[in-house]
C-alpha positions as CSV (number, residue, x, y, z in Angstrom):
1,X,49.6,-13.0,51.2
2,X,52.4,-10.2,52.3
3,X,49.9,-8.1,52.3
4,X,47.2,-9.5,54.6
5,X,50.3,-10.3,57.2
6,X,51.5,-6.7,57.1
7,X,47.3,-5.7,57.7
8,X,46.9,-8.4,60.5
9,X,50.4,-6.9,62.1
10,X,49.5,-3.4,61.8
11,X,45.7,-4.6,63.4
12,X,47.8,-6.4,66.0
13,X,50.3,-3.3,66.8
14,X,47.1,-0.9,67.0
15,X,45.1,-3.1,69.7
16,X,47.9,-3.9,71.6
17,X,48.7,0.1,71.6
18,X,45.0,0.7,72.7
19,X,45.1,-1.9,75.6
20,X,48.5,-0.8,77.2
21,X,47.6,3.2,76.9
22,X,44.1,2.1,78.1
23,X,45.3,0.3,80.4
24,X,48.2,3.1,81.5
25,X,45.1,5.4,81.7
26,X,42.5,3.4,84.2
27,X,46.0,2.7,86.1
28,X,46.8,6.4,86.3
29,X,42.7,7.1,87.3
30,X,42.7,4.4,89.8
31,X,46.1,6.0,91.4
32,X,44.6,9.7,91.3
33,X,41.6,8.5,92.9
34,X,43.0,6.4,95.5
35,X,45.3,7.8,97.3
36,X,45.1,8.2,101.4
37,X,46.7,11.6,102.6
38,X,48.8,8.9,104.5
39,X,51.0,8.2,101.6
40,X,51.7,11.8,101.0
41,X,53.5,11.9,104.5
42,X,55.8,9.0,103.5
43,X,56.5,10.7,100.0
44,X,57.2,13.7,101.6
45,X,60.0,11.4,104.3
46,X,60.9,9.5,101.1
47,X,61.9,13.0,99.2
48,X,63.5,14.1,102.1
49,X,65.7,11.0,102.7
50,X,67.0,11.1,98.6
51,X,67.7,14.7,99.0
52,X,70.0,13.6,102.0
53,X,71.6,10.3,100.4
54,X,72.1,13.2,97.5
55,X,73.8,15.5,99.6
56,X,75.9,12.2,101.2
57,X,76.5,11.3,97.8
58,X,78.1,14.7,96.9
59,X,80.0,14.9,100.3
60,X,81.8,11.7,100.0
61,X,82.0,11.4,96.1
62,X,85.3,9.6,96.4
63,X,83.9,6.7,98.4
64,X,80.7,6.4,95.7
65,X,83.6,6.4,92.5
66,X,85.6,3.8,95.0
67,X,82.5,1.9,95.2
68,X,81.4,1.9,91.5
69,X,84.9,1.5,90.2
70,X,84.6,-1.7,92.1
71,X,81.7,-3.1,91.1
72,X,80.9,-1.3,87.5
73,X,83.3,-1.7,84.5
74,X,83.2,2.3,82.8
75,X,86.3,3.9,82.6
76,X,87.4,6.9,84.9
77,X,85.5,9.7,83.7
78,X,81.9,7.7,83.1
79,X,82.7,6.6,86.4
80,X,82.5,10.1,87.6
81,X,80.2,11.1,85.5
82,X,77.8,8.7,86.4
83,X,78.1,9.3,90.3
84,X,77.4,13.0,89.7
85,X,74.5,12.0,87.9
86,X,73.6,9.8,90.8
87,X,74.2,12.6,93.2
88,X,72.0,15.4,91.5
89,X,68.8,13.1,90.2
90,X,68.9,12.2,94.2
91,X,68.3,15.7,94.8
92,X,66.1,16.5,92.4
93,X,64.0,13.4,92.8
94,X,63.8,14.1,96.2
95,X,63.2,17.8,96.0
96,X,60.2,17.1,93.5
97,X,58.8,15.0,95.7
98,X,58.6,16.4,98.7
99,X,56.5,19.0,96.8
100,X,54.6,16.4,94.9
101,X,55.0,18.1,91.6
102,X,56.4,15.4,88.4
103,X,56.2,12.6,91.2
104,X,56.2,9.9,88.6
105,X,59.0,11.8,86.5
106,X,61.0,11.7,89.6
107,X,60.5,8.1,90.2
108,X,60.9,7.2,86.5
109,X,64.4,8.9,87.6
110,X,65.6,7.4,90.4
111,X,64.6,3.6,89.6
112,X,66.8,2.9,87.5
113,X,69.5,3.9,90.0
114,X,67.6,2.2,92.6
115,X,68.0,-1.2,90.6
116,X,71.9,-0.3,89.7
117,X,72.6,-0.4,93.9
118,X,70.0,-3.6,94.6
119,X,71.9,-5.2,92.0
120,X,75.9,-4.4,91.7
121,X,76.8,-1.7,94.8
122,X,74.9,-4.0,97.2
123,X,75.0,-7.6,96.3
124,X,78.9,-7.0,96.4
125,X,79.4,-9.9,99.1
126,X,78.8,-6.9,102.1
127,X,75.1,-7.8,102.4
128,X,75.4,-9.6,105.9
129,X,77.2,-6.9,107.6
130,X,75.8,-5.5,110.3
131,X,75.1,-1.7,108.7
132,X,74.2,-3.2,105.3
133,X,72.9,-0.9,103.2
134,X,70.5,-3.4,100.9
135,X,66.9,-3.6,103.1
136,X,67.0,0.4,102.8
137,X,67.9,0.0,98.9
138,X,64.9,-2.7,98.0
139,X,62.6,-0.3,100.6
140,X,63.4,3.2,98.5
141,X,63.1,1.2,95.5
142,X,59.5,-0.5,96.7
143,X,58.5,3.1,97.1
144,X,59.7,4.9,94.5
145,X,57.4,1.6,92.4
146,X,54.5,2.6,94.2
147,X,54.5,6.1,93.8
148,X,55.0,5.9,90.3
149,X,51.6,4.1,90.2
150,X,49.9,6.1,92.4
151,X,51.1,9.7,91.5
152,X,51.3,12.8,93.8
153,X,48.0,12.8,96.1
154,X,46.6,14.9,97.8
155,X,48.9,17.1,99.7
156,X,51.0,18.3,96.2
157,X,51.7,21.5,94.7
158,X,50.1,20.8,91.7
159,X,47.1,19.7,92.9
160,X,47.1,23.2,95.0
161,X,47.1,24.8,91.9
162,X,44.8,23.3,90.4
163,X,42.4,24.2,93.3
164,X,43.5,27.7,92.9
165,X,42.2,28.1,88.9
């Protein structure tokens, strides 16, 4: 009986590995294939903008570590070493896409911080202040989603280079 359960699991795993990579794949086709030159102009503004909050963020570190000291629980240095962090993935996020190389790398990269200031820097009790920073925060973070579905497009380096072989 053990055995016929640790069969049907193992059938189970395999089929449900299938139908997520398949369905990663057709996802990743339909994104290659469909993707107006359009979007490349706003993931170009989009890579531009991170490189500037990056740049921000390293200007005026000791606002960010005031900022996360208030909202996040990590002692002193994970405090710091989690802005720096913050500071260059911004950077490098941003520099990757504005030349549309590893675009969904560099979204798989800055989500995560995307979600950290929707959820604790932003919902902080500031959000109806005038110069709220939270509709900018869910838009980055509504765009960073999308171009990790539909990938680099059209105007991208790699894709140049691929034209050139």
């Amino acid at each position: 009986m053990a055995l016929f359960f640790c069969k049907l699991g193992k059938l189970f795993f395999l089929t449900l590995k299938h139908c997520d990579m398949n369905t990663l794949q057709r996802l990743e086709y339909w994104g290659d294939h469909h993707h107006p030159k359009w979007l490349d102009i706003i993931r170009i503004a989009l890579g531009i903008f991170l490189c500037y909050k990056g740049i921000e963020f390293l200007q005026n570190m000791s606002g960010m570590i005031g900022l996360m000291s208030n909202s996040v629980s990590f002692g002193s240095v994970g405090i710091v070493t989690v802005s720096n962090f913050i500071a260059f993935a911004h950077i490098l996020g941003g520099f990757l896409l504005i030349l549309g190389t590893l675009t969904r790398f560099a979204c798989l990269i800055q989500i995560p911080i995307l979600i950290g200031a929707v959820f604790f820097v932003n919902m902080s009790g500031n959000v109806l202040r005038p110069f709220s920073e939270l509709a900018i925060s869910i838009l980055v973070l509504l765009l960073l989603i999308l171009f990790l579905i539909v990938g680099n497009g059209p105007w991208s380096f790699r894709l140049s280079q691929e034209k050139e072989k």
